[in-house]
N, C-alpha and C positions, 0 to 999 in steps of 0.2 A: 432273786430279789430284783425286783426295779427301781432302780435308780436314777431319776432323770436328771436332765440338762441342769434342769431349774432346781431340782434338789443342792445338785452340785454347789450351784450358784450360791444357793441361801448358805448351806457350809461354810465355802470361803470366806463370805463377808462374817459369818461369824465366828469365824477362826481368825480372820485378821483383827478383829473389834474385840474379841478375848485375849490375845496375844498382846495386844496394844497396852490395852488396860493394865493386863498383868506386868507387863513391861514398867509402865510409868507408876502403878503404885510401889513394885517392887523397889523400883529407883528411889521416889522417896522415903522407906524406907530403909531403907539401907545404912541411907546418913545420918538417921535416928537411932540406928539400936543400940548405941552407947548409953545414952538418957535413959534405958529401960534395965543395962544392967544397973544403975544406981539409983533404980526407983524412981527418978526425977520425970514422969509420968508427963505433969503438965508439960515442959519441955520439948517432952517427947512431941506430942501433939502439936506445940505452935511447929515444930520447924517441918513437920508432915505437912502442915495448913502452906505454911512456907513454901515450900517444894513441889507442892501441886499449883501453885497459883505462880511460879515461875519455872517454865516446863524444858526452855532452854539450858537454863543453871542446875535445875533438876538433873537431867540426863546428862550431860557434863559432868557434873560433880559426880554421880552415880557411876560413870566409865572408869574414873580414878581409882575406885577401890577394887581391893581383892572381893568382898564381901559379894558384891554385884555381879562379878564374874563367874562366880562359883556357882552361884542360881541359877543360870540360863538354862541348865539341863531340863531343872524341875519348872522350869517358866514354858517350857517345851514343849514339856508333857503333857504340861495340863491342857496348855491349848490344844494339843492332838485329841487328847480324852473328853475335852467339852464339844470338839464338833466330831469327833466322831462318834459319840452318844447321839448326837441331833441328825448325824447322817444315818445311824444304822435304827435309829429308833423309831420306827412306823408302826402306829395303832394297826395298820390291816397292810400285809404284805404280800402280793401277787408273785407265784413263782412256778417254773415254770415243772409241769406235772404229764407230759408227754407220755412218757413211760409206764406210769398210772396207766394210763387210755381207756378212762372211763368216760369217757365224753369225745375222743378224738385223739390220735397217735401224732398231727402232722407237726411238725418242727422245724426251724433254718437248718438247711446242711452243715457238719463241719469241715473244715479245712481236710480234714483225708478222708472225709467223703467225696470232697469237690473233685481234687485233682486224684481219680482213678484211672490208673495209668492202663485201661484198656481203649478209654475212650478221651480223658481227658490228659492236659499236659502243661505246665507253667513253663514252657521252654516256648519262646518266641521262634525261635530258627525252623522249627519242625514243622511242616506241611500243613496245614488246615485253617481253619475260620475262629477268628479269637470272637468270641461272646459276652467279655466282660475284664475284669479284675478283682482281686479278692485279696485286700491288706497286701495290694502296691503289685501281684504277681500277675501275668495275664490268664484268662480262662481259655484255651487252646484247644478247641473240639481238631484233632490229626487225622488227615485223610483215611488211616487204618480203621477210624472208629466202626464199628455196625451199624451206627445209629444212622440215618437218612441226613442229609446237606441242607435240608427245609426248613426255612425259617420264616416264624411268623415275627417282624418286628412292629408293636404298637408305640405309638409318641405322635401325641399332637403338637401343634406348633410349638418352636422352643425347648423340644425334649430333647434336641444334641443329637438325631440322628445322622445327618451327615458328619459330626465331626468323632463321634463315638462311635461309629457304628461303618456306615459304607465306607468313608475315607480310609480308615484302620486296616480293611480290608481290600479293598483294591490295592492298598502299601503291600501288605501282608502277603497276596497272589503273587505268585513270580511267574508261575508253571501253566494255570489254566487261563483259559481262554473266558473273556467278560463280557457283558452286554450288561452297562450301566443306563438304567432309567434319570435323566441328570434337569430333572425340570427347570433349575435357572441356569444352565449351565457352568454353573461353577466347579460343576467335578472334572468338566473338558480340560478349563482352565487349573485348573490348583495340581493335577495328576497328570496329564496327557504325555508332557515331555517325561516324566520319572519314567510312564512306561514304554515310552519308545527307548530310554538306555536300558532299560530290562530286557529289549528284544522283541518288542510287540509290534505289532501293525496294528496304527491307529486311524479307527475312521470313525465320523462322524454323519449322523443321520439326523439334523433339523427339520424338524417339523413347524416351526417358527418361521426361521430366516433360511427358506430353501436352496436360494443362491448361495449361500454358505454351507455347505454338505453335499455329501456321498449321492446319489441318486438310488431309489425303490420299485422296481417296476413289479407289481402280483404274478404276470400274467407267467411271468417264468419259473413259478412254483405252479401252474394249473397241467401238473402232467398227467389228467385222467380228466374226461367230463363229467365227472361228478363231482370235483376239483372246485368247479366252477358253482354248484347250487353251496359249496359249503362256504365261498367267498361271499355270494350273493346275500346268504344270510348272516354273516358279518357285519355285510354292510349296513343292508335295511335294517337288521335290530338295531344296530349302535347308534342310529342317528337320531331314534326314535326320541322324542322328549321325554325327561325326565328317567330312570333306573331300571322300573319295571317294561317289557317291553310286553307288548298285546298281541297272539298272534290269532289277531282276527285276518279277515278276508281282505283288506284291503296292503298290508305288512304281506302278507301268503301273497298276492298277485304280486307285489311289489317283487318280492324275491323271485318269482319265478319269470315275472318278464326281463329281470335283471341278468335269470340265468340264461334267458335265450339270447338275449345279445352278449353277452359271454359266449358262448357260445361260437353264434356267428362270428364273431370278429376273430376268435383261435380258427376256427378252420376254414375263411373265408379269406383272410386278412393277410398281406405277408408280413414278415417276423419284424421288418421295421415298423408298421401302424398297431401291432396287435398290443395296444394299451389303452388305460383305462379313457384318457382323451376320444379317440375312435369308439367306447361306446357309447361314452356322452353324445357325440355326433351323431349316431344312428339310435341312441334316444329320442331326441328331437326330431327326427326325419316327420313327415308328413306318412300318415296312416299307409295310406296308400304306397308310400313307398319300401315300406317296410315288408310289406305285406308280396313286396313282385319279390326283394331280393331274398327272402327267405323259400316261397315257393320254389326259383330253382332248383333247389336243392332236392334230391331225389326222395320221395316221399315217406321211404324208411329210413335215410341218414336220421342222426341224432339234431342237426339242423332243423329239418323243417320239420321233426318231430315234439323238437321244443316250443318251437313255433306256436304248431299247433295247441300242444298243451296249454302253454302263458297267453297268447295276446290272443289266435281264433277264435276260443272259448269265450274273449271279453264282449259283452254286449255294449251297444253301440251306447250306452248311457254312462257304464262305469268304464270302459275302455281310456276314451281321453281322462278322465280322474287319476285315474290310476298311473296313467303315465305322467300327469302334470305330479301328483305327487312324487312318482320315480327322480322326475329332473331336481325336485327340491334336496332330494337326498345324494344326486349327483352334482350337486352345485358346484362344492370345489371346483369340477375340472373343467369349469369354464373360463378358468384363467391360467394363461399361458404358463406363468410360472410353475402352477400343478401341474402341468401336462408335461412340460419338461422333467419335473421333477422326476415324473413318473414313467418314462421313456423307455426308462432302461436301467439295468443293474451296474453302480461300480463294483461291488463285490457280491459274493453269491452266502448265502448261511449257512449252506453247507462247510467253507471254507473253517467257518468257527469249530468244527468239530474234527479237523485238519492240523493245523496250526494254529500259533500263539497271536491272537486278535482282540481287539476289546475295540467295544462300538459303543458308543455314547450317544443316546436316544436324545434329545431334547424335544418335551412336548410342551403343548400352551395349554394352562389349566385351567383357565375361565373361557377360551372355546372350546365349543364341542364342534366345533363344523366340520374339525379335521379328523375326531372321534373313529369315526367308519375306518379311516387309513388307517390312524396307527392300531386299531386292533387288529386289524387284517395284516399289518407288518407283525406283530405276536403270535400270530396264532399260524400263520405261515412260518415263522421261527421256530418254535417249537415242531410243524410236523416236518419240516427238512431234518431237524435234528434226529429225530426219531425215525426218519427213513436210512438218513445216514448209518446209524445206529443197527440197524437191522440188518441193513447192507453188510455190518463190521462183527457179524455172531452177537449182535446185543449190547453192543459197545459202544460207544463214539474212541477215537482212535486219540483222540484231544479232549480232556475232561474242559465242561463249561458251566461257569455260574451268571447268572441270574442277578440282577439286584434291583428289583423292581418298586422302584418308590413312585408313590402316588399314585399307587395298584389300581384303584377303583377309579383313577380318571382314564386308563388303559383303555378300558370298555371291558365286554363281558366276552371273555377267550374260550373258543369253541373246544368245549371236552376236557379244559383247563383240570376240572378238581379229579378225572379220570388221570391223565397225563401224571400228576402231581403224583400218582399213590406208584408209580414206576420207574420215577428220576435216577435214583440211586445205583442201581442194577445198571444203568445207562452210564453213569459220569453224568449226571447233570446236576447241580443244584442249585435250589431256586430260593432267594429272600422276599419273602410278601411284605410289603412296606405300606402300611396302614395309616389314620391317625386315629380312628376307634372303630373296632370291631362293627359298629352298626352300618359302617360304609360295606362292609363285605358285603351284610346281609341284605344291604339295599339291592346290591347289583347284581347278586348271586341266587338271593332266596337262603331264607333258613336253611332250609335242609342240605342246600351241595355246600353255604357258606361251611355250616356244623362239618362238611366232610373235608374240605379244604384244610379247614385248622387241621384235625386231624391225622392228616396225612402230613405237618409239620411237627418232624420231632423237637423243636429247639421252639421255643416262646418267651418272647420278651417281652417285658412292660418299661419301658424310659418314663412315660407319663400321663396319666391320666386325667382327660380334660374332662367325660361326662359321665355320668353313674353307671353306664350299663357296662361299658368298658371296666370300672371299678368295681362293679358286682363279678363279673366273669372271673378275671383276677383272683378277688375275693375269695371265691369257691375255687379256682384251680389251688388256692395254696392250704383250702382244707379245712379242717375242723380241730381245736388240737383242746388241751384239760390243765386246766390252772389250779395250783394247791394257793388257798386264800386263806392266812393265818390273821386272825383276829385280836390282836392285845388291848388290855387293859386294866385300869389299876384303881384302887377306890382309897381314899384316906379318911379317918376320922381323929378325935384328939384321943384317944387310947390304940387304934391302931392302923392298919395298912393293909394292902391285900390285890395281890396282883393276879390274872388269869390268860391264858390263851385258848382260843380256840380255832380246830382247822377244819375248813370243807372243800370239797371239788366241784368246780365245775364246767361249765364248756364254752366254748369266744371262738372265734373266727381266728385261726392264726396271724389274718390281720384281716383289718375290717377294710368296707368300703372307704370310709372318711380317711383311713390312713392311709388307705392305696394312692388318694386321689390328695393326699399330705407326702407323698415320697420328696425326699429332696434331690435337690437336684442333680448332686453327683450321685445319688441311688438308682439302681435299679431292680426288677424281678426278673429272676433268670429262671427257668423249668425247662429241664433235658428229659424227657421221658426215660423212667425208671430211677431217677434220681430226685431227693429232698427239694423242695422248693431251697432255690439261693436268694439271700439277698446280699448285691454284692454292689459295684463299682463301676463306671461307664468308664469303656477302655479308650476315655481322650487318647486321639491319635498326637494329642503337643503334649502329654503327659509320658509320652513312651519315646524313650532317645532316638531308637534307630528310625522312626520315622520322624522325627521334630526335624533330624538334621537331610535329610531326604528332602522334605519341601522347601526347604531355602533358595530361594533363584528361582526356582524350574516353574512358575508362573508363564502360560502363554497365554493369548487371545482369542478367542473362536472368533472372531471376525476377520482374523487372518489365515483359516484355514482354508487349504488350496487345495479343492474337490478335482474330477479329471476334468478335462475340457469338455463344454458344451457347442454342438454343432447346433444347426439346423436341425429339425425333426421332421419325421413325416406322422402324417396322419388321415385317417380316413375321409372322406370328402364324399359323403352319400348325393347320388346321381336327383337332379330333378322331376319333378312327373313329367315336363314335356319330353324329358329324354328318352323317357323310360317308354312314353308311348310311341315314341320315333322307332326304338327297339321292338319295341311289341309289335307294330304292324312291319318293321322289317320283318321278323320272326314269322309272321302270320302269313304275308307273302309266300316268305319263300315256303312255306309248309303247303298252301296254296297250290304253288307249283310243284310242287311236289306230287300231291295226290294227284293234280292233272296229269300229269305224267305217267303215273302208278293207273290212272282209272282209263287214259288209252292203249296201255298194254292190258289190261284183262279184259276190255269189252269192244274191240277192234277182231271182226269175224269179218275175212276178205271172200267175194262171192266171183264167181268166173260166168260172165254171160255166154249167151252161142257165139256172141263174135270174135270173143276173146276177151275182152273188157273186163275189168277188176273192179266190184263194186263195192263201197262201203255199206254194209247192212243196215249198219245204226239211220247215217245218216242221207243212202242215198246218192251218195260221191260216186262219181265215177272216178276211181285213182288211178286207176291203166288204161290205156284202150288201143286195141288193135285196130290195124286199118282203116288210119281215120280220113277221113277225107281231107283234100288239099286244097284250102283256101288264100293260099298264097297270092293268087291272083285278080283274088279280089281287093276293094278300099278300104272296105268296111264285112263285116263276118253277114254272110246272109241270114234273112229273115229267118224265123223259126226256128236259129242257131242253140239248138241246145246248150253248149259250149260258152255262146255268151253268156257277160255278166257286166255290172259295174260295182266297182269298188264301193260306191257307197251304200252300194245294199249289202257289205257284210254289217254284222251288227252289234254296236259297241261293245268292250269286257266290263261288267259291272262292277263298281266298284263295293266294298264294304267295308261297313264301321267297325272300329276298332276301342274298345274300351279295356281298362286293367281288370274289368270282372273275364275278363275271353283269354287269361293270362294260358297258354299253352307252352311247349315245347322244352325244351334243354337250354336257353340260351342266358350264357353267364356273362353279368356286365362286370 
């Protein structure tokens, strides 16, 4: 039967307004019913009239006697019996007909369905992820469970997810290792010191206020070149405006000339410049200069093979486009403080899957310009984790969770809804933090969004702000069958005549409108294989052992002291004059070279009758026997074969040097 709030309501007031009544006429008489044993009728009635028109002296005088006392039982009753007629009495009564399931079986769990002690647990001390409360117990999914660590949690603004939901949890973690997504940073602050006396290593990676944080360098997760086209595409999707990204031809060049200077800069670069700073640099470089220092590189390296691919291929109209768009997408790291930031690593992410760490992300949610990094900081998390993991027979050696809030401002995580269907087997588990479902599907697409959930066995709803969020809901909690009993009654002046009738039929076990009417300490809980819950948000100030845990331990992230920052280096791409200074050094000396090379193979020495060595090519006499002795003379006589003057040997010509005549081996 349903009984509502307001039902209640109406009840009370008229149980207190029957109670009352009965109360005060009771009182008056009482101190009349002498007047009716001796008939004295009239009497009787004025001091009734009496007694209700003075309600003080009424009740007073009524207290005095036995008579007035003795009645309260039946004064009691009646008031219990006239609202509870008015409470249980409904023309048409909804109830609930599950079991029927002619229309639909689904129903709220009960209490020893919830806590199934293979996967569930109301013991706070025991290992795992609390999901709720249920009449004051916590909902305790224990690291033993089968079930997968994946959770999808929905709540738009105002649903209590920090204070229900991630805070609860990070209290809760003593043992794994965390990476909290903490967009205003408040979780740095409210938690940070609790978990360093837990025995954590805390670090922080702002994305905001970089001088205040850890430092992120990519380039030391890129241990394979191919490494490099899957950052490249990272970056160029994520920057792209607006969710859906396009991958037409100018996004496809983008990525691939991003992959070649990646590239270059890993195997060209030493391990101090090779960051994302030095590609910006050789971004910008002038056509031409780009173009000598990748040719060095030996024609089948992956160097000048990328080369070729991305920028040789671009014609001379889309080439600078393409690249003006690249630097738009490289913008950040035209400021010193990204370039630092991005330097170098203070810690590694493998480390997470090592020992007890928690890293505290803070990203800015109304820009996107720093979008590219922090996906590329995710998506390089996750496959460290997974190489580790592989490294370890399929383990991580240190289990890690996830708490990913403000999911879909992350950007879009390369192989994400793949990764997700594997966590479990690994030790990882991952919290998708939402405010409606239709963010997923913006940034994801239908179809991997549908596979994402999915692969989340645990689904929550804290609150829903727009219908489609309340339709999904809606249908995850089913269809279920109502017995609708119909009363009625008819009177005439000879007689009376009452009837019921009952029928079934079928309702949303709760509809959109009431999804999106949840109050506010409600929530929708759904464990795969288990009854839709509706149960209790696990306030973290509602549960002792963490209320008394946050007291004091308040710090500041503005006073958090990242490692020292030196001096950086960075790449410094060469000028064209430079480079043509090189190039005709280069050309030179190749120059001389081949002279050298061309008068050893075409140098044929000839011996005349007199002895004399002559050069065939040119006519030279190189040797000569028996020469005659002029010594004696001032000047060489006439007819001196032998003379010459210097200035009739005849200048070395010189020649032009342009970057199209680029030759040789030589690395600047």
């Amino acid at each position: 039967m349903d009984i509502t709030k307001d039902k209640f309501k109406k009840t009370a007031i008229l149980g207190t307004v029957t109670g009352a009544g009965l109360e005060y006429v009771s009182a008056a008489s009482v101190q009349s019913f002498e007047y009716i044993k001796n008939y004295q009728f009239d009497k009787f009635w004025d001091t009734i009239n009496y007694n209700l028109g003075h309600p003080i002296a009424n009740i007073t005088n009524a207290l005095s006697t036995d008579t007035y006392t003795s009645i309260q039982p039946f004064i009691l009753a009646g008031t219990v019996f006239v609202a509870g007629k008015f409470l249980l009495n409904q023309p048409i009564k909804y109830e609930d007909a599950s079991d029927y399931g002619a229309y639909g079986t689904a129903r709220w769990a009960r209490k020893e369905e919830i806590y199934n002690p293979e996967d569930i647990t109301s013991d706070i001390n025991k290992p795992g992820t609390i999901h709720g409360r249920y009449k004051g117990q916590v909902i305790n999914q224990h690291d033993e469970s089968y079930l997968n660590r994946n959770i999808l949690l929905v709540g738009g603004s105002g649903a209590g997810k920090t204070r229900s939901n991630i805070i609860t949890n990070i209290l809760k973690n003593k043992e794994k290792s965390q990476v909290i997504v903490d967009p205003k940073g408040e979780l740095y602050e409210k938690t940070s010191q609790i978990k360093r006396e837990q025995g954590y290593e805390v670090r922080l990676i702002n994305f905001k206020d970089r001088d205040k944080s850890d430092r992120y360098n990519l380039f030391d997760y890129i241990r394979r070149d191919s490494d490099a086209f899957k950052i490249a595409d990272a970056i160029v999707s994520n920057a792209a405006e607006g969710d859906k990204v396009k991958k037409d031809f100018w996004n496809q060049s983008q990525i691939a000339v991003l992959q070649a200077l990646m590239t270059y800069v890993r195997h060209a670069l030493p391990k101090e410049q090779q960051h994302m700073g030095s590609v910006m640099n050789l971004a910008n470089c002038q056509y031409d200069v780009i173009k000598y220092l990748f040719e060095q590189w030996p024609r089948e390296h992956i160097v000048n093979r990328s080369y070729q691919t991305a920028v040789s291929n671009l014609s001379e109209k889309t080439g600078p486009d393409v690249f003006q768009t690249l630097m738009g997408t490289l913008n950040p790291w035209l400021y010193d403080d990204v370039c630092r930031f991005t330097e170098t690593n203070d810690f590694l992410f493998e480390d997470l899957g090592k020992k007890k760490i928690i890293v505290y992300a803070i990203i800015p949610i109304a820009d996107n310009e720093f979008k590219p990094l922090i996906t590329t900081f995710f998506t390089q998390l996750f496959s460290e984790l997974y190489r580790l993991a592989d490294l370890n027979y399929g383990e991580l050696p240190q289990p890690v969770w996830l708490a990913l809030d403000e999911f879909a401002n992350i950007g879009k995580l390369t192989d994400f809804e793949k990764r997700l269907s594997t966590t479990r087997s690994l030790g990882i588990e991952v919290t998708i933090i939402i405010q409606d479902t239709s963010q997923l599907e913006s940034r994801y697409g239908k179809d991997l969004a549908k596979e994402i959930i999915s692969n989340c066995d645990t689904r929550i709803l804290l609150k829903a702000n727009e219908p489609e969020t309340a339709k999904y809901f809606s249908r995850l909690a089913g269809k279920t069958t109502i017995r609708i009993t119909n009363n009625s009654s008819s009177k005439s002046s000879k007689s009376s005549s009452r009837s019921e009738s009952v029928q079934y039929m079928g309702r949303d076990l709760i509809t959109e409108g009431e999804v999106m009417g949840l109050k506010r300490n409600d929530q929708l809980l759904f464990i795969a294989g288990y009854k839709p819950m509706k149960v209790q948000k696990a306030w973290f100030n509602k549960i002792k052992e963490f209320k008394k845990m946050m007291k004091g331990k308040k710090v500041s992230r503005e006073d958090y002291e990242g490692s020292e920052r030196l001096d950086y280096q960075i790449f410094i791409p060469p000028t064209v004059d430079k480079i043509n200074v090189e190039i005709e050094k280069a050309q030179i000396a190749e120059a001389m070279e081949n002279e050298n090379k061309s008068e050893e193979e075409f140098f044929v020495p000839f011996e005349t009758a007199d002895g004399s060595v002559v050069d065939t090519e040119t006519g030279e006499i190189l040797e000569q026997m028996n020469q005659p002795d002029f010594s004696d003379y001032d000047e060489p006589p006439e007819n001196d074969p032998y003379a010459f003057e210097d200035s009739d040997i005849p200048p070395e010509p010189k020649k032009e040097v342009s970057v199209d005549d680029l030759g040789g081996s030589f690395k600047f």
